[in-house]
C-alpha positions, 0 to 999 in steps of 0.5 A: 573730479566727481560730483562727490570730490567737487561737493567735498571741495566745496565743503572744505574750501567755501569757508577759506575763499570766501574769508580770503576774499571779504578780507580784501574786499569788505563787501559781503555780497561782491565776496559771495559772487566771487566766490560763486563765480570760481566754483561754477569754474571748477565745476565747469573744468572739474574734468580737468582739474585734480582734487588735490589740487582743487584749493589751489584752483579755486583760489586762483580763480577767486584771486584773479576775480578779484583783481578784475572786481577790483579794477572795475571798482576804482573806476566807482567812487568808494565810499567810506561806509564800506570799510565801515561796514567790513570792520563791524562785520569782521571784528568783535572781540577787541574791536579797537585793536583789531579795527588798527590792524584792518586799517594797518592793513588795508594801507598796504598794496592789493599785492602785498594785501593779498599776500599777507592774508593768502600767508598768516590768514589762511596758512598757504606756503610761499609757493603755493602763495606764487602759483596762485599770484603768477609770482616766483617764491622769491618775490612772494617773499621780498612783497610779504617780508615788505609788507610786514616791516610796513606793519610793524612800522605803522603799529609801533607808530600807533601805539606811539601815538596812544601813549 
C-alpha cells in the first residue's frame, strides 16, 4: 500500500470505524484512541497489507483494541454518565425511541452487540462479519439472528409497557 492508498483508506474508512467503535463503547475520546491505534497499525504493515483489503484490517484491529479496552474496563467501576453521555451525543431526532434501541442494545453481549452494529449499521456481510470477529459465517449468523429475537423480544415488551 502507498502513502496515497494508505491516505485514501483513512478517507474512506475513518468515519465507519470510528461509528462502529463509539457505538460499542460510548466514550468519544477511548473511541478515537482506538481508532488511531489501528491506523498507526495499518500504517505500520501498509506494506503487507492490500488496499482492498484495508477496511477489513482496520476493523479488525479496531475490534480486537476494543475487546482489550473492554476487558480493562470491567476491572474499572462504570458509571452511569457514561451511557448518559453516549445517548446525548448520538441520538437527536426522536430521542425517546431512539435512547430504547440504545438501551435495547446494549443489553445484549459484546459478541452479539458488536455483531449487530458490524451488520445493520455499518452493512459488512456475514463473512466479512467472521473474518473480523475470528467466527465461522454460521455462527455470525445463529449470534445475530439471537441477538435479534432478543430485540425484538425487549421492543415489543416496551411498547407493551408504553400502552
Amino acid at each position: 500500500m502507498r502513502d496515497i492508498e494508505f491516505n485514501n483508506c483513512v478517507d474512506d474508512h475513518a468515519d465507519g470505524v470510528y461509528r462502529f467503535i463509539l457505538k460499542n463503547i460510548g466514550h468519544v475520546e477511548d473511541a478515537q484512541d482506538i481508532v488511531q491505534t489501528a491506523f498507526e497499525k495499518l500504517w505500520v504493515n501498509r506494506n503487507k497489507v492490500e488496499p482492498l483489503k484495508a477496511k477489513s484490517y482496520l476493523f479488525t484491529v479496531a475490534y480486537h483494541q476494543m475487546i482489550d479496552h473492554i476487558r480493562k474496563e470491567k476491572k474499572a467501576t462504570i458509571t452511569d454518565s457514561y451511557e448518559e453521555a453516549n445517548a446525548k451525543a448520538t441520538y437527536q431526532k426522536d430521542p425517546e425511541l431512539k435512547q430504547l434501541l440504545l438501551a435495547a442494545i446494549n443489553e445484549l453481549n459484546p459478541t452479539q452487540k458488536s455483531l449487530v452494529l458490524l451488520k445493520d449499521y455499518e452493512g459488512y456481510s456475514y463473512q466479512e462479519i467472521g473474518e473480523i470477529m475470528n467466527l465461522s459465517e454460521s455462527q455470525v449468523k445463529v449470534y445475530l439472528h439471537r441477538a435479534r429475537i432478543f430485540l425484538k423480544e425487549k421492543l415489543v415488551h416496551l411498547e407493551k409497557v408504553a400502552n
